[in-house]
C-alpha positions in Angstrom: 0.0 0.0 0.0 3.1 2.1 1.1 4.5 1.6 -2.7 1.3 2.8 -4.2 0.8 5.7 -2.2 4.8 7.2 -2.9 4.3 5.8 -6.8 1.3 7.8 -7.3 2.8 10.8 -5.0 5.9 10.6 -7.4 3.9 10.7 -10.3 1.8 13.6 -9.1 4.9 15.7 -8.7 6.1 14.6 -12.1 3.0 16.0 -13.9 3.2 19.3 -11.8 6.9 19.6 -12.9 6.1 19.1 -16.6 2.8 21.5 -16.6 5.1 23.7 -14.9 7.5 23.6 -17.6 5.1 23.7 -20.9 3.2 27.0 -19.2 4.8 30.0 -20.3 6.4 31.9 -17.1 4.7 34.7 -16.2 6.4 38.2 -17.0 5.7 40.2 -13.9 7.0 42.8 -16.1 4.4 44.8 -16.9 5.6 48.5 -16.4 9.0 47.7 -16.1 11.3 50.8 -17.0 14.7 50.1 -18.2 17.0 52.0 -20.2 18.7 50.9 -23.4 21.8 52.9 -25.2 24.4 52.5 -27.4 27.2 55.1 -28.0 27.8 53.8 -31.4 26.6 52.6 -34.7 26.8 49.4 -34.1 23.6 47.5 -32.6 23.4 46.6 -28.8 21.0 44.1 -27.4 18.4 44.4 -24.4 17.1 41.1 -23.3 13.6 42.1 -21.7 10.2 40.3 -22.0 8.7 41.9 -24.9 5.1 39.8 -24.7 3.1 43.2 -23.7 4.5 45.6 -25.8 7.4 48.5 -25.5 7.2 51.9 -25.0 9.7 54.7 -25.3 9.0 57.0 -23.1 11.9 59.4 -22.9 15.3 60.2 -25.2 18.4 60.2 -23.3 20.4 60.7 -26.3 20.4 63.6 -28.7 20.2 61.3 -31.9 16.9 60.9 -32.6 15.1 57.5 -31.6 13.3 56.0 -34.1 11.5 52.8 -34.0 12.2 50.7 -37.0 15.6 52.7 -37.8 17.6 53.0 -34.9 15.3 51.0 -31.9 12.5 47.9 -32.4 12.1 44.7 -30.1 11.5 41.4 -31.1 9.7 38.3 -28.8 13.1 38.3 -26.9 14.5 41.8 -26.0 15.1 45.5 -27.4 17.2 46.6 -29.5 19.1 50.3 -30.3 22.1 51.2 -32.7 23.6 54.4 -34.1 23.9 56.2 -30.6 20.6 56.0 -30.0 19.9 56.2 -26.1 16.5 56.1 -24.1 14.2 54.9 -21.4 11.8 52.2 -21.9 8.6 51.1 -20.4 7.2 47.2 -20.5 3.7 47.4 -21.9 1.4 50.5 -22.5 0.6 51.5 -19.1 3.2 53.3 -17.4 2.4 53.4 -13.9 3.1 55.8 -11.4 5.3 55.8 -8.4 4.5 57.5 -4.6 1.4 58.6 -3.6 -0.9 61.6 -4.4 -1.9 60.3 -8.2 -2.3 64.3 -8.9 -5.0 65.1 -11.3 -5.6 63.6 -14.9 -5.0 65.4 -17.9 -5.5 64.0 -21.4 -3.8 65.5 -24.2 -3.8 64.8 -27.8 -2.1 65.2 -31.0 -4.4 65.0 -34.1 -2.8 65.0 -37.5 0.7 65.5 -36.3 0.2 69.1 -35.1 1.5 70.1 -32.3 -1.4 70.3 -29.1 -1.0 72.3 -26.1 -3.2 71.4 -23.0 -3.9 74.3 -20.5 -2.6 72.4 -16.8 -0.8 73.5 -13.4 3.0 71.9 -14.2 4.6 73.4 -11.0 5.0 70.2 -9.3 5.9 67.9 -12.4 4.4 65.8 -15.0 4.3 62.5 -15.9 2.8 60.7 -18.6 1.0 57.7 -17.1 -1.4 55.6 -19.9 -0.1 55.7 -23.9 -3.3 56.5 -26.3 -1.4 56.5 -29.3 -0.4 53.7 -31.8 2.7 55.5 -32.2 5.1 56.7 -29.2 5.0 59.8 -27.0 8.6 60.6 -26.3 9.5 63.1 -23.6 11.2 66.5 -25.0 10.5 64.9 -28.9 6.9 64.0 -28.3 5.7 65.4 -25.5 6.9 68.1 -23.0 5.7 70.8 -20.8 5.8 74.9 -19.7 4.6 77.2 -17.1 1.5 77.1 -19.0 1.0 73.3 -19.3 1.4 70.3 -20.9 2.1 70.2 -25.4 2.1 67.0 -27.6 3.1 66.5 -31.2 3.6 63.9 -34.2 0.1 62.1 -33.3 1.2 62.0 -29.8 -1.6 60.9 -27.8 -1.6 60.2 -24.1 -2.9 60.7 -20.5 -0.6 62.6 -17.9 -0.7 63.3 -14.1 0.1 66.8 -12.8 0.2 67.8 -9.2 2.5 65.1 -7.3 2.1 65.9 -3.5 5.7 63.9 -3.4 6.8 66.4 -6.1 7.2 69.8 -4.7 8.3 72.4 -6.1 12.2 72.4 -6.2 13.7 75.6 -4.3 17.0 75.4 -6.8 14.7 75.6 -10.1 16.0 77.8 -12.2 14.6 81.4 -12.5 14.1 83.1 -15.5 15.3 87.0 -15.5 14.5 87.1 -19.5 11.8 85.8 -21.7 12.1 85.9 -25.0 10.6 84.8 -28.0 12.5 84.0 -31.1 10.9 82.8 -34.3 12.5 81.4 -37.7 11.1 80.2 -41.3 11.8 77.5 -42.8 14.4 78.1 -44.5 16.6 80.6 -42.6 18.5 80.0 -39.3 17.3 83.4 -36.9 20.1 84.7 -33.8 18.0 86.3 -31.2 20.8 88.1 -29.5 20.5 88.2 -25.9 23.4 87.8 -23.0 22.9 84.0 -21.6 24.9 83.7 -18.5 23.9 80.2 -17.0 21.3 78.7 -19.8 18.5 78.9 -21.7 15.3 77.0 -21.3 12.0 76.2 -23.7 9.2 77.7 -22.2 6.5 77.6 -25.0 6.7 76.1 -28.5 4.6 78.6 -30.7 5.3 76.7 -34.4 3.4 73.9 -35.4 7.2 72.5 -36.0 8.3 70.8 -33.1 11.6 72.8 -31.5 13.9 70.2 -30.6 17.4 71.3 -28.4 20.4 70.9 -30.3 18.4 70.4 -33.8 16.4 73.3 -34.8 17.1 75.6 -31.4 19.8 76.1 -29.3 22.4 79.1 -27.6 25.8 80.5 -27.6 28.0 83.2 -26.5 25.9 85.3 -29.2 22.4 84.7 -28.4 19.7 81.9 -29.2 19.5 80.7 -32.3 16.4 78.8 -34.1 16.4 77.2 -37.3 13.9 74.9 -39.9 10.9 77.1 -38.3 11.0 76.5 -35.1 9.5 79.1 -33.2 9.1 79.7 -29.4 9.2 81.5 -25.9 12.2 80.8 -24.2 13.7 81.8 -20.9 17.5 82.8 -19.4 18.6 82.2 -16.3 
């Protein structure tokens, strides 16, 4: 009797173990942020579980990102090449850390052009659920000003504003000069203008996206815009 008993306990455990092993194991991914990069052309390899999707959700490097040229996944990991550097979320949902969730906004980007979304930014933003088919990058896709939250290039998403763990930081920078400098699309524009410490975007005015280091940027001489970019931007 002894025998049958450990036989059939043996055989139990045996069918557990190979059930165990033909079920797929389960992710526990799901809004997983990781970052990828490469500084150079050549491709470098991210092994992550890929079975919910991948978002970007903000560019770390000042190449451009673009799925399909310089970043993609596959069933076993993410992939980037040609100095392409960025954050990544697992899935579509990208969930939000502390507490205080803040209060909801939804902004949206129809036919490419850019959207802005009237919201209280003081105390951060953060982009929490992905609408879009497409990607909402931070600072390509998306951003934020003192008057609230602007997507672009079909970006479509929900955001959080008002973090209670967020306050506002004492050492953010304050602007003694706003400015607003505007080019075509064809001609590069110097707004002259003394910039001691740095210059930031405030409020992107074109429907062109203004991208730092691309189309806008500073130097001894001023700010310069290019490829009609046009914006408010303040010096600190």
């Amino acid at each position: 009797m002894n025998i049958v008993v450990k036989s059939c306990l043996v055989s139990l455990l045996v069918c557990q173990a190979l059930v165990s092993a033909a079920e797929p194991a389960a992710s526990g991914a799901s809004g997983m942020r990781f970052r990828c990069e490469t500084d150079s052309t050549q491709q470098h390899y991210c092994e992550v579980d890929t079975g919910e999707g991948i978002t970007l959700v903000k560019q770390l490097s000042k190449v451009p990102c673009m799925q399909g040229r310089n970043w993609d996944y596959d069933r076993h990991g993410v992939w980037v090449s040609h100095r392409c550097r960025a954050e990544f979320v697992v899935g579509k949902e990208i969930p939000v850390q502390g507490p205080a969730p803040g209060t909801l906004v939804r902004c949206e980007s129809l036919a490419n052009r850019v959207e802005h979304c009237p919201a209280d930014t003081d105390r951060g933003v953060r982009l929490t659920k992905l609408l879009s088919s497409s990607d909402c990058v931070e600072n390509l896709d998306w951003g934020s000003d003192e008057a609230g939250i602007w997507t672009a290039n079909g970006c479509r998403a929900e955001f959080r504003v008002g973090f209670a763990d967020a306050p506002v930081s004492a050492s953010a920078p304050t602007h003694s000069i706003k400015i607003e400098c505007a080019s075509d699309d064809r001609q590069r524009k110097l707004c002259e203008v003394l910039v001691p410490n740095g210059v930031d975007l405030l409020r992107q005015l074109s429907r062109t996206r203004c991208v730092k280091g691309a189309n806008w940027g500073w130097n001894a001489a001023g700010i310069w815009v290019d490829k009609g970019c046009r914006a408010e931007f303040g010096v600190h």
